[in-house]
DRENTORKE-323119 format. One line per 4 residues: number of its first residue (from 0); their letters; for each residue x, y, z of N, C-alpha, C, O. Coordinates in pm, whole numbers, plus 32768, in hexadecimal, padded with zeros to 4 digits. Example, Ala and Ser with C-alpha at 12.3 -4.5 7.8 and 13.67 -1.06 7.14 Angstrom:
DRENTORKE-323119
0> AS> 8527/7DC7/830C/84CE/7E3E/830C/8528/7EB6/830C/8590/7EB4/834E  8505/7F1F/82C4/8557/7F96/82CA/850A/8003/8313/853D/8072/8324
END
This chain:
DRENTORKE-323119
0> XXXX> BCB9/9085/CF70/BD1C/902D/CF36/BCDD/8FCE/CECF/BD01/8FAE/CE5E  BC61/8FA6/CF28/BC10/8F3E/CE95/BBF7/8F9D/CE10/BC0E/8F69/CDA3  BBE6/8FD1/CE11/BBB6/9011/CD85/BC32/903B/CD40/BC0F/9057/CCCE  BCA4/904D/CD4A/BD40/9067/CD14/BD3D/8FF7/CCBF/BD53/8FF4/CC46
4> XXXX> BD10/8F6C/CD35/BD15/8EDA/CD1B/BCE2/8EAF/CC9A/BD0F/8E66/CC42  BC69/8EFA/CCA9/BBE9/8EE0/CC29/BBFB/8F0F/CBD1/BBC0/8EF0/CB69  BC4C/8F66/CBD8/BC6B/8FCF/CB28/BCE9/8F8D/CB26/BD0A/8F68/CAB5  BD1D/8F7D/CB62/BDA3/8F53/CB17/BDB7/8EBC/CAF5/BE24/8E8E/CAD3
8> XXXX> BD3F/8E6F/CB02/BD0A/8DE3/CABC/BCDB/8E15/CA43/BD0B/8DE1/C9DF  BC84/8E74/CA31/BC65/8E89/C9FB/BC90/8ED3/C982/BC38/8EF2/C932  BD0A/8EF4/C96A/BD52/8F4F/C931/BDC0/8EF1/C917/BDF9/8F13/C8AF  BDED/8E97/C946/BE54/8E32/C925/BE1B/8DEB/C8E5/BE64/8DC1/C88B
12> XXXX> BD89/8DAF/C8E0/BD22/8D65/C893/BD35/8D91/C7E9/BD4A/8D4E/C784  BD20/8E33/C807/BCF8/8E60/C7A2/BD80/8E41/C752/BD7D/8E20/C6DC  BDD4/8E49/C785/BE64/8E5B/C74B/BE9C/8DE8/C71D/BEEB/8DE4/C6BF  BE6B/8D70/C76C/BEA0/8CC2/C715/BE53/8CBF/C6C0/BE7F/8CA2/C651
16> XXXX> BDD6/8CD9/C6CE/BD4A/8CD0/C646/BDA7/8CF7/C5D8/BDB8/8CBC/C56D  BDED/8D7F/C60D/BE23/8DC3/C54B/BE93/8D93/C566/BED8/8DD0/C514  BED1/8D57/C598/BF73/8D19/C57D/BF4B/8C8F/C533/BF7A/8C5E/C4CC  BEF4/8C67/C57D/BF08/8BB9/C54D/BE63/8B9B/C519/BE1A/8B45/C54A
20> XXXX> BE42/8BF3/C4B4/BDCE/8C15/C491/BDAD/8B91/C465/BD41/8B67/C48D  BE01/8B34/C40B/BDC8/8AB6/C3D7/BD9C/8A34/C423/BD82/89C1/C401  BDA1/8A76/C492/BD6A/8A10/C527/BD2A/8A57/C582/BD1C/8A23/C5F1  BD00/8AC0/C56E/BCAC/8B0C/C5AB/BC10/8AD6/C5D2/BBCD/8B0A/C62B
24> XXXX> BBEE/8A82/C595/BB8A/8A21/C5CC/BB90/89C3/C674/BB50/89B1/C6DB  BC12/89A0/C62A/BC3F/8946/C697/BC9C/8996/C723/BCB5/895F/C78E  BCC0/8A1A/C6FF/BCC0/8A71/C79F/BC42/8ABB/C7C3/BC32/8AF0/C832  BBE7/8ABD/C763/BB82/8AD9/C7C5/BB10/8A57/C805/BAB7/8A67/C858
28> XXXX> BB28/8A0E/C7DB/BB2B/8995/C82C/BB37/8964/C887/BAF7/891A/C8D1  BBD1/89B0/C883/BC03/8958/C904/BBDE/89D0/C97E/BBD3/89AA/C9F3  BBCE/8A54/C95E/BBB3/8A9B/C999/BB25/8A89/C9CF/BB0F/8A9C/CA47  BAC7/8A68/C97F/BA49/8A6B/C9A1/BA5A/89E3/CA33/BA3B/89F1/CAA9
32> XXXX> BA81/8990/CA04/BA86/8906/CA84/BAE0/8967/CADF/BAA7/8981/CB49  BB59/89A1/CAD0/BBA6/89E6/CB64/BB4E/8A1D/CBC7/BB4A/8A16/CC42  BAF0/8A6A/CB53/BAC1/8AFF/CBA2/BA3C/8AA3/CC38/BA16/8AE9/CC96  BA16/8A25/CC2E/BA14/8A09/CC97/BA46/89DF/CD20/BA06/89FB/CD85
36> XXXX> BAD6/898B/CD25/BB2A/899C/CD79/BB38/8A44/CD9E/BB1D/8A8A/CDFF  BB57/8A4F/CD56/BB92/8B2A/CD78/BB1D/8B52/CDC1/BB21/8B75/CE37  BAC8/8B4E/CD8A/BA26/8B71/CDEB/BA2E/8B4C/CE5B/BA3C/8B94/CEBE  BA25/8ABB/CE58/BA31/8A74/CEFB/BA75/8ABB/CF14/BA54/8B2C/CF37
40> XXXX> BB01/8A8D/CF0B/BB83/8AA9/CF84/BB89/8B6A/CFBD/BBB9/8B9A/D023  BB43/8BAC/CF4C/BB29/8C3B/CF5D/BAC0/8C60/CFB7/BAAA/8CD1/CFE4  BA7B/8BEC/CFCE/B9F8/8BD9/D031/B960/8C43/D007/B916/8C8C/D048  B969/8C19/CF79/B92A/8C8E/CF28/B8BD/8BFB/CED4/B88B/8C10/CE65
44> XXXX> B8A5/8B63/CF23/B868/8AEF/CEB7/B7C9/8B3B/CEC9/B77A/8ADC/CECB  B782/8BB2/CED7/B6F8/8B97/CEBB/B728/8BCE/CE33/B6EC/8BB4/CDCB  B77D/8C0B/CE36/B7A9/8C52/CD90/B778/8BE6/CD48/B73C/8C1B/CCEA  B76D/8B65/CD3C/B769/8B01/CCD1/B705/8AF0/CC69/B710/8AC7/CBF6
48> XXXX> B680/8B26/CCC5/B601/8B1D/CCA9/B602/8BB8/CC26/B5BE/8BD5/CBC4  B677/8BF5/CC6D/B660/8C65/CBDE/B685/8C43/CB3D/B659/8C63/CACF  B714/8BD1/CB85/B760/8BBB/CB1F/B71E/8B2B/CAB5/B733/8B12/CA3E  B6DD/8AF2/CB05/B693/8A8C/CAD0/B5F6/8AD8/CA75/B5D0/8AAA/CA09
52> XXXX> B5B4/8B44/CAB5/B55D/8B66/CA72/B596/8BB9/C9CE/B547/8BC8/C972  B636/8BEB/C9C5/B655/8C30/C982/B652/8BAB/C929/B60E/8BA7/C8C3  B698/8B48/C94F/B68D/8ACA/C8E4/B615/8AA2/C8AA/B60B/8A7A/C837  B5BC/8AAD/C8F9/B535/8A57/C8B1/B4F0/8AD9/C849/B4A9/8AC4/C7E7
56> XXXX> B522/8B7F/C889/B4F9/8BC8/C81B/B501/8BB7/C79D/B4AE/8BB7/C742  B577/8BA6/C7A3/B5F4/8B85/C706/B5D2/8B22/C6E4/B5FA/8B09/C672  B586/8ABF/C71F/B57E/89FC/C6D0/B508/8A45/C6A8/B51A/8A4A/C62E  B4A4/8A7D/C6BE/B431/8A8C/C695/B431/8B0F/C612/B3C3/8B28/C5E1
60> XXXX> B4A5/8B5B/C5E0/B496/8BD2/C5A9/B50D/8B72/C542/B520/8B8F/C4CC  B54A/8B10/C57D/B57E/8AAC/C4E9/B530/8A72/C4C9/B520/8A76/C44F  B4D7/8A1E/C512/B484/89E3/C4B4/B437/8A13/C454/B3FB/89C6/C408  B42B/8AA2/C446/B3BE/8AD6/C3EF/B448/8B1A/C37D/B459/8B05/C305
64> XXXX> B47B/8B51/C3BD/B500/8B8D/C36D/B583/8B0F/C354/B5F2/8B1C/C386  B55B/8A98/C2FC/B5D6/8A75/C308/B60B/8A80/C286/B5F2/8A2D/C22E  B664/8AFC/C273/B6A0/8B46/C214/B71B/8B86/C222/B730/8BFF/C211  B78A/8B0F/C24D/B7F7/8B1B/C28A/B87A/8ADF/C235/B86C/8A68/C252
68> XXXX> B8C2/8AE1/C200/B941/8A86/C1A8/B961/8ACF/C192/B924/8B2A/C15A  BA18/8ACB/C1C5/BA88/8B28/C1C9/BAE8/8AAD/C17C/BACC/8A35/C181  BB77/8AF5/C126/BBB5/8AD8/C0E2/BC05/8A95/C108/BC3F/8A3F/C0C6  BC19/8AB5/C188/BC78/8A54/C1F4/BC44/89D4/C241/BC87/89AA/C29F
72> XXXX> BBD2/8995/C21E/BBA4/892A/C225/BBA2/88FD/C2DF/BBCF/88A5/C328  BB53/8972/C2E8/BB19/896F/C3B1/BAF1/88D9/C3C5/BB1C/888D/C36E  BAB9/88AE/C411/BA92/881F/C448/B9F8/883B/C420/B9EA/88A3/C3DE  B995/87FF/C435/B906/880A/C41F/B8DD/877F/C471/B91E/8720/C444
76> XXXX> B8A7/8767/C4B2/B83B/8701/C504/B78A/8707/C4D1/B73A/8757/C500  B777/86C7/C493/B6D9/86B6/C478/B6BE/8723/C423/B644/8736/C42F  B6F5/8787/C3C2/B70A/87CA/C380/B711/8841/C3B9/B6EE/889F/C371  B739/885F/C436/B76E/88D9/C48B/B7CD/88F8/C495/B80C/88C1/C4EF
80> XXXX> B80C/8957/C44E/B887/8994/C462/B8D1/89B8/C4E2/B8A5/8A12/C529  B952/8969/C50A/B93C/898A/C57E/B98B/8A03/C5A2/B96E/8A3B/C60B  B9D4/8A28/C56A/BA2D/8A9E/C555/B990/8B12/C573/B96D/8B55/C5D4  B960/8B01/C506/B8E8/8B70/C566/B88A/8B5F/C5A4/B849/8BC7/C5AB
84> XXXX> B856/8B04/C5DE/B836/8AE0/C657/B88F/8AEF/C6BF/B874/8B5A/C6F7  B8E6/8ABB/C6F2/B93A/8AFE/C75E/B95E/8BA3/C75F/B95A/8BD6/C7CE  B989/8C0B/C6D9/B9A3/8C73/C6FD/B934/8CBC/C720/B949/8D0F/C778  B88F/8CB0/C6E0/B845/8CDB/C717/B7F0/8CC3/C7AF/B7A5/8D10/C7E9
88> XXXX> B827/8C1A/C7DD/B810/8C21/C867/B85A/8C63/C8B8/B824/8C85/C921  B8DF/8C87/C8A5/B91F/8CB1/C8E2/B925/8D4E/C8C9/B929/8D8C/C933  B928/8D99/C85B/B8FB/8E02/C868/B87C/8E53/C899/B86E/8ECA/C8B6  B814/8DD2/C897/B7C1/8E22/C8E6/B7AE/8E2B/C96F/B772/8E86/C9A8
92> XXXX> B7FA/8D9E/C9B9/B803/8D99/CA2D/B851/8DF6/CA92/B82A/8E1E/CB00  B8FE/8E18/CA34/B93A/8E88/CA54/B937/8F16/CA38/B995/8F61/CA52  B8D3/8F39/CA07/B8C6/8FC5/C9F1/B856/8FD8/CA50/B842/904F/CA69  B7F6/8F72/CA9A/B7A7/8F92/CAFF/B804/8FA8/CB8A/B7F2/9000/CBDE
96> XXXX> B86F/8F3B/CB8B/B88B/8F2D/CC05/B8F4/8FAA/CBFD/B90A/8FF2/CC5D  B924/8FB6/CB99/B9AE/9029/CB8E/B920/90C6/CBC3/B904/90F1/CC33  B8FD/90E1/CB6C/B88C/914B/CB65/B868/9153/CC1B/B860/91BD/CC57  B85A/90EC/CC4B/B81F/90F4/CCF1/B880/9114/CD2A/B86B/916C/CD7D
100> XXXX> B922/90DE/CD1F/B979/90F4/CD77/B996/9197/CD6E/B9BE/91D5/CDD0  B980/91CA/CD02/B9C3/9275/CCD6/B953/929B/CCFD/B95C/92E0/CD63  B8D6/9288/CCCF/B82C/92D3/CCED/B811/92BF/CD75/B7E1/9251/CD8D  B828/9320/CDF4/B7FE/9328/CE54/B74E/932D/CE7F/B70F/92F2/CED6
104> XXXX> B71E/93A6/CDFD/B69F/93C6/CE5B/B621/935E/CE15/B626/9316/CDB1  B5CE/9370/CE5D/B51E/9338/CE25/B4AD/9396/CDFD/B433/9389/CDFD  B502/93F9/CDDA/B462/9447/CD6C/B453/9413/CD25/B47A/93A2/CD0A  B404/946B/CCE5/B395/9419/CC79/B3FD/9448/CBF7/B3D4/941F/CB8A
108> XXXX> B465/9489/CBF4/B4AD/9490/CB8A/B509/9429/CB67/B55E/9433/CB0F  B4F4/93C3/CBB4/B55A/9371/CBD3/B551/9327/CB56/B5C4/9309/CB34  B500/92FF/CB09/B4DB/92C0/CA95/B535/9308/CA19/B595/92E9/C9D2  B4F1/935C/CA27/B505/93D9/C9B5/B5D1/93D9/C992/B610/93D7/C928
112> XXXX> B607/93DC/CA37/B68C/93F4/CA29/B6B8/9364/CA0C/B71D/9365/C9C7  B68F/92F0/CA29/B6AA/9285/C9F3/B699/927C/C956/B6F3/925B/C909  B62A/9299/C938/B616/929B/C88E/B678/92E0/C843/B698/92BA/C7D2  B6B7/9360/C888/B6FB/939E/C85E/B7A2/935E/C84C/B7FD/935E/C7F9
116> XXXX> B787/9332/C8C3/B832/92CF/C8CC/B84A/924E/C896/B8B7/9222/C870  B7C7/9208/C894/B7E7/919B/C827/B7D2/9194/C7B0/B7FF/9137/C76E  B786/91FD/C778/B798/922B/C6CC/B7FC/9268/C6AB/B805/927E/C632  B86B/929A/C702/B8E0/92FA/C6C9/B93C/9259/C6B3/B976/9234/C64D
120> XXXX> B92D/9201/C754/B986/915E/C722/B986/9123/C6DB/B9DE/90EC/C699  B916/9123/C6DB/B8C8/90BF/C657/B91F/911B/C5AE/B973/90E5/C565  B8EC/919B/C59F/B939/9199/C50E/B9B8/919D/C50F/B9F5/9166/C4B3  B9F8/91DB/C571/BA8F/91CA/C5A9/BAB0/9163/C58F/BB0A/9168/C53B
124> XXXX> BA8F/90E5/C5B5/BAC3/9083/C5C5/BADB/9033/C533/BB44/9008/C503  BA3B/902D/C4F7/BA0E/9039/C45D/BA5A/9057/C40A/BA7A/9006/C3B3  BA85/90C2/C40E/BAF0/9128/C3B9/BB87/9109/C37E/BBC1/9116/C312  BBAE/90C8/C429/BC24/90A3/C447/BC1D/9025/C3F2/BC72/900F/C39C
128> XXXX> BBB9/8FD3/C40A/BBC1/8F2D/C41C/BBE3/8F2F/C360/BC43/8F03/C320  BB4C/8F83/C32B/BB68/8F79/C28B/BBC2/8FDA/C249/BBE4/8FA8/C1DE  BBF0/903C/C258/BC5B/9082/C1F0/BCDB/9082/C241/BD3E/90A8/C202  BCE9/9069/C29D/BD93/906B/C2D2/BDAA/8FD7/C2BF/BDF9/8FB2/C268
132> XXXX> BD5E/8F70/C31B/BDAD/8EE9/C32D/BD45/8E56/C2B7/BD53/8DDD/C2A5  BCDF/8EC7/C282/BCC9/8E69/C1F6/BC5C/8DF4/C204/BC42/8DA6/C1A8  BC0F/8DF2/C2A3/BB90/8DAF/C2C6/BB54/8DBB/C232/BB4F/8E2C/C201  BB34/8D6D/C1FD/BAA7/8D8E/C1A5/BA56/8D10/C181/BA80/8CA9/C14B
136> XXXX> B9B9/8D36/C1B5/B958/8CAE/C1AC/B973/8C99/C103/B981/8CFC/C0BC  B977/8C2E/C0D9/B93A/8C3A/C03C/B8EB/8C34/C02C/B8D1/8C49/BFB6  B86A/8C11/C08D/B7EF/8BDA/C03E/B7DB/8C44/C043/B7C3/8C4E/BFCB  B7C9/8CD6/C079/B762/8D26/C064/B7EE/8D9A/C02C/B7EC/8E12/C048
140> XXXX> B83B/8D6E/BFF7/B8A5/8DC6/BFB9/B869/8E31/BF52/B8B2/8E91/BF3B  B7F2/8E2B/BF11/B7C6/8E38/BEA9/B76A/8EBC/BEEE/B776/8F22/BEAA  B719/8ECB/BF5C/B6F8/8F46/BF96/B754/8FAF/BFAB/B7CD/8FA0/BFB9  B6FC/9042/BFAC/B779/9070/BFD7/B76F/906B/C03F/B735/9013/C07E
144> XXXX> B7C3/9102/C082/B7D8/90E3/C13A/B795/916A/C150/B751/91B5/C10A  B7BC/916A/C1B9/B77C/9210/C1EB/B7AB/9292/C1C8/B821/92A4/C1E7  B780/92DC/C19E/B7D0/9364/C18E/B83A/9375/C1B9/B869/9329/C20D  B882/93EA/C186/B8CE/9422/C1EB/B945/93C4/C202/B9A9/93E8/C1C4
148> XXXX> B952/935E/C245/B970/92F8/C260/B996/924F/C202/B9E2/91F0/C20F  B94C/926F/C1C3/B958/91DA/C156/B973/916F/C1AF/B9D3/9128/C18F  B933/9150/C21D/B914/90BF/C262/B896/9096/C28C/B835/90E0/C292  B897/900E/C2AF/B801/8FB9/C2C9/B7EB/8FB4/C216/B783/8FE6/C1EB
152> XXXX> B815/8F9B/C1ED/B7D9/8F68/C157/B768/8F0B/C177/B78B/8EC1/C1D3  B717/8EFA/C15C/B6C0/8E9E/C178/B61B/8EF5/C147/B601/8F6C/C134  B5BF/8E70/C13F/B540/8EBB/C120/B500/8F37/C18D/B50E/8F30/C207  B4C5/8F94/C152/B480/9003/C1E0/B44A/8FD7/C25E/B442/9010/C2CB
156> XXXX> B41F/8F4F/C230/B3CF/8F25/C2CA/B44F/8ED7/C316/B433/8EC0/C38B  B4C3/8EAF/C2F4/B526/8E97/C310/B568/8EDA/C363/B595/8EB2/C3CE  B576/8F84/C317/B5C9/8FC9/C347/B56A/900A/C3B3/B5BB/9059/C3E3  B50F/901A/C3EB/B4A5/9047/C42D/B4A0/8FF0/C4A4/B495/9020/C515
160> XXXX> B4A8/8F60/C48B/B4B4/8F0B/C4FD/B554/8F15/C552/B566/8EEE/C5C6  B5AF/8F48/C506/B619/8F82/C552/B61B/8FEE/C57D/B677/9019/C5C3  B5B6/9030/C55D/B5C4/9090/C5CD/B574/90AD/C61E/B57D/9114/C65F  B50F/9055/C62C/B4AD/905D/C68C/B4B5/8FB6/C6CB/B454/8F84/C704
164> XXXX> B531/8F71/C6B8/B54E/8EE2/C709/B543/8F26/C797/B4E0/8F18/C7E0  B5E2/8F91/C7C4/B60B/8FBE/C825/B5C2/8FF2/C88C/B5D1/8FD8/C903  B55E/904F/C84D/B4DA/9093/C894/B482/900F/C8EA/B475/9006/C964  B453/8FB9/C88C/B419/8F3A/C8B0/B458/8F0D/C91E/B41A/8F2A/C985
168> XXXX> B4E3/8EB8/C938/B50C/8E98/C96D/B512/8EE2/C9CD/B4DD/8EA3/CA29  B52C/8F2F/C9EA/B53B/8FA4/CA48/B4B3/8FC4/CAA3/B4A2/8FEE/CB15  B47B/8FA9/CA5C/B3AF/8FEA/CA87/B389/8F70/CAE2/B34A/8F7D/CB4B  B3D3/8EAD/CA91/B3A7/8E5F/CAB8/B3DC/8E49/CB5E/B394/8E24/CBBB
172> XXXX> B45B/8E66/CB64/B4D3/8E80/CBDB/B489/8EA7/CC51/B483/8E68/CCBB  B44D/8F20/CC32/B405/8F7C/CC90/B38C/8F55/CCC4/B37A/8F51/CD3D  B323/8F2F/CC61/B28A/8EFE/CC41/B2A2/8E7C/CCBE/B270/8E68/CD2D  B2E0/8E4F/CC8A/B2BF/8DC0/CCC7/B30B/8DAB/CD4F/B2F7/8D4E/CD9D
176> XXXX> B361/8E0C/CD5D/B3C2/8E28/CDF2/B434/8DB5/CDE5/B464/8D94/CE52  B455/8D88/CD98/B4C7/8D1B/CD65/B566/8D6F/CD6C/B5DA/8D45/CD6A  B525/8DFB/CD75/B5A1/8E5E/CD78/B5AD/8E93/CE12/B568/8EF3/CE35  B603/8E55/CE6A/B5F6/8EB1/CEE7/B66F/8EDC/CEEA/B6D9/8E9E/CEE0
180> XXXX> B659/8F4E/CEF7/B6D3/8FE1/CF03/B706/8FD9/CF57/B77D/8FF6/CF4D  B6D0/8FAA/CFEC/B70C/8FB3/D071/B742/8F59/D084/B797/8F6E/D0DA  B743/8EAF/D04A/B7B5/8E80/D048/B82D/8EA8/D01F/B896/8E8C/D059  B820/8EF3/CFAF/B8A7/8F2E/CF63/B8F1/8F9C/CFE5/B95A/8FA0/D025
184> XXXX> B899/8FD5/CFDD/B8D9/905B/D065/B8F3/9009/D0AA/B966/8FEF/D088  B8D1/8FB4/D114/B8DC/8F91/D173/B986/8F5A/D17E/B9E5/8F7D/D1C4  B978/8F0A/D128/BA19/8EAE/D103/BA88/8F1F/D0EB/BAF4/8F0E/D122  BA70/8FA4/D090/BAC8/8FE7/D07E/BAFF/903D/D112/BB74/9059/D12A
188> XXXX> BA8D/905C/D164/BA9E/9067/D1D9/BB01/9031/D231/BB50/906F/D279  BAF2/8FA7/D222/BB1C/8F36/D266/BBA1/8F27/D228/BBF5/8EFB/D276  BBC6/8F3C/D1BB/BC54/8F20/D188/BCA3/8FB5/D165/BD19/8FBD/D143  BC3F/9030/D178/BC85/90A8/D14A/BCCA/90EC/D1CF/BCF1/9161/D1D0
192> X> BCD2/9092/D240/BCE2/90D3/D2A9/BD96/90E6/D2EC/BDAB/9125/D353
END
């Protein structure tokens, strides 16, 4: 039942982002502060330590990348965009936790099928954000984007750090045991019954 829960936050997320795109800063915002109540009360709070490390990823990959200004005039704090700062904490936090609830096993492919599932989101999402609903950074408007695709405009080491953010995050989840799986099972257990 939790994981119906989690995609369909997640999919309604996605869906106010492109309805009410010119405040899209400010729902993922408010989302980022929810998603701890929801944790608690889901009895899922060591989750926090994932969701907090996904944040300090992103403060540390803005500070070096801060090459962010959209036309719709996002919020910025200390020259951090917060419109992308929140979608990338939150996308990286939920494509781990989404990825665990669907990804049952622990081989060693387990990486591999993650890489695979968050690079198809990642340009999916990309795709959508810039030629259907009209996302576009300006500052790095002037790169192109990726093949195939024409998104991530941005410089190569740019577009490279998006696609090897997810992997990172993911490696860090595991590495450091900040990711426990058997809480997740356990609760779905406990509520799928």
């Amino acid at each position: 039942m939790t994981k119906w829960i989690d995609l369909s936050i997640g999919l309604l997320t996605i869906i106010l982002l492109f309805s009410f795109k010119a405040h899209a800063d400010i729902i993922l915002f408010a989302l980022f502060i929810l998603l701890f109540p929801y944790l608690y009360f889901t009895k899922r709070a060591k989750l926090f330590k994932n969701l907090i490390l996904a944040f300090l990823i992103i403060i540390i990959y803005m500070s070096f990348a801060n090459k962010y200004s959209y036309e719709l005039g996002f919020w910025s704090v200390m020259g951090i965009n917060l419109f992308t700062l929140f979608a990338w904490t939150i996308g990286l936090f939920g494509s781990v936790v989404l990825f665990n609830l669907f990804y049952k096993s622990n081989s060693e492919k387990k990486i591999i099928v993650y890489i695979i599932a968050y690079w198809s989101l990642l340009i999916t999402l990309e795709t959508l954000a810039y030629h259907v609903f009209g996302f576009r950074n300006l500052a790095t408007s002037s790169y192109p984007g990726l093949p195939l695709c024409d998104c991530i405009h941005a410089p190569m080491w740019m577009q490279a750090t998006y696609l090897l953010m997810g992997p990172l995050y993911f490696y860090l989840c595991e590495f450091l045991s900040l990711k426990k799986l058997e809480i997740i099972e356990n609760y779905i257990k406990r509520n799928d019954k």
